[in-house]
C-alpha positions in Angstrom: 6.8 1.4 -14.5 6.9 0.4 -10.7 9.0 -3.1 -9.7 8.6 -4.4 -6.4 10.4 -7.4 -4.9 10.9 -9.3 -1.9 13.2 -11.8 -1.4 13.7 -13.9 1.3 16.5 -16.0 2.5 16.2 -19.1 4.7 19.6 -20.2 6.5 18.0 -21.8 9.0 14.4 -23.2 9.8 12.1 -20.4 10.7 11.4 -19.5 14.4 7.6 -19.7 15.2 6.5 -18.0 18.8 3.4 -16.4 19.3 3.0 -12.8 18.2 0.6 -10.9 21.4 0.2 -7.9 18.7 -0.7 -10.1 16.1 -2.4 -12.7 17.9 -1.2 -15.6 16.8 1.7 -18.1 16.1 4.1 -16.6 13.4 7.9 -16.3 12.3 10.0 -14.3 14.4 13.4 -13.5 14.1 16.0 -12.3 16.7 16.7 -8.6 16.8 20.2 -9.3 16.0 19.5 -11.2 12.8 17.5 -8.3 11.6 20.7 -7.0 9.3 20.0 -10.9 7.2 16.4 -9.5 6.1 17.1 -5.9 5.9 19.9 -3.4 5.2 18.8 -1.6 9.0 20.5 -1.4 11.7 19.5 -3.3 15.1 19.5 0.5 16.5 16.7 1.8 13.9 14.7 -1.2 15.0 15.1 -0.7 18.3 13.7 3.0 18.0 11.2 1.1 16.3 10.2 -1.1 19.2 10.5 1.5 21.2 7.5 3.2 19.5 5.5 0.4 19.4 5.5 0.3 15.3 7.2 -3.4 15.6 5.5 -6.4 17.1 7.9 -8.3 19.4 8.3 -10.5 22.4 11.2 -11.9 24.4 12.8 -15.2 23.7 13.0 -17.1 27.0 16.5 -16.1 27.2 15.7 -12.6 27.3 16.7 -11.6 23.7 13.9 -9.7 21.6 12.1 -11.1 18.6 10.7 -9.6 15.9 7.1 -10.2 14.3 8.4 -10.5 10.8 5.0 -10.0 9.3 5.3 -6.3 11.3 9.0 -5.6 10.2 8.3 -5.9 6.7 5.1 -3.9 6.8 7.0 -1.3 8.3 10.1 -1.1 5.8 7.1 -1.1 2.7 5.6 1.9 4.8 9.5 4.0 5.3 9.5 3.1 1.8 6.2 4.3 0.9 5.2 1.1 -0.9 2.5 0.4 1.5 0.4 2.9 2.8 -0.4 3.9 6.5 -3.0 2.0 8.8 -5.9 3.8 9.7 
């Protein structure tokens, strides 16, 4: 028997800025809020970002975000619950 869950936690209202990767407007988050959605550290997602397996973009002051929609296809993927993109 497999069980897979997701939960998600709103604190706040979401942050929508526009994704280049993705192409389109979707919910970021802040790379220092990335410890709310996941037990990783900011470090392992800026190796991440570093090799380009995250979407992100800059807030306007200067901070990165996070393409959540990229982040948690990534975790599924270190996890092996989704597999890799051809």
């Amino acid at each position: 028997m497999e069980i897979e869950s997701l939960v998600v936690l709103r604190g706040r209202p979401s942050l929508q800025a526009w994704c280049p990767q993705c192409g389109e407007e979707t919910e970021m988050i802040p790379l220092n809020a990335v410890g709310v959605v996941s037990n990783l550290l900011p470090a392992e997602v800026q190796d991440w970002i570093e090799s380009s397996e995250l979407h992100h973009t800059v807030a306007p002051d200067g901070s990165a975000l996070i393409c959540l929609n990229s982040l948690l296809r990534r975790v599924r993927r270190a996890t092996g619950a989704d597999p890799p993109l051809i």
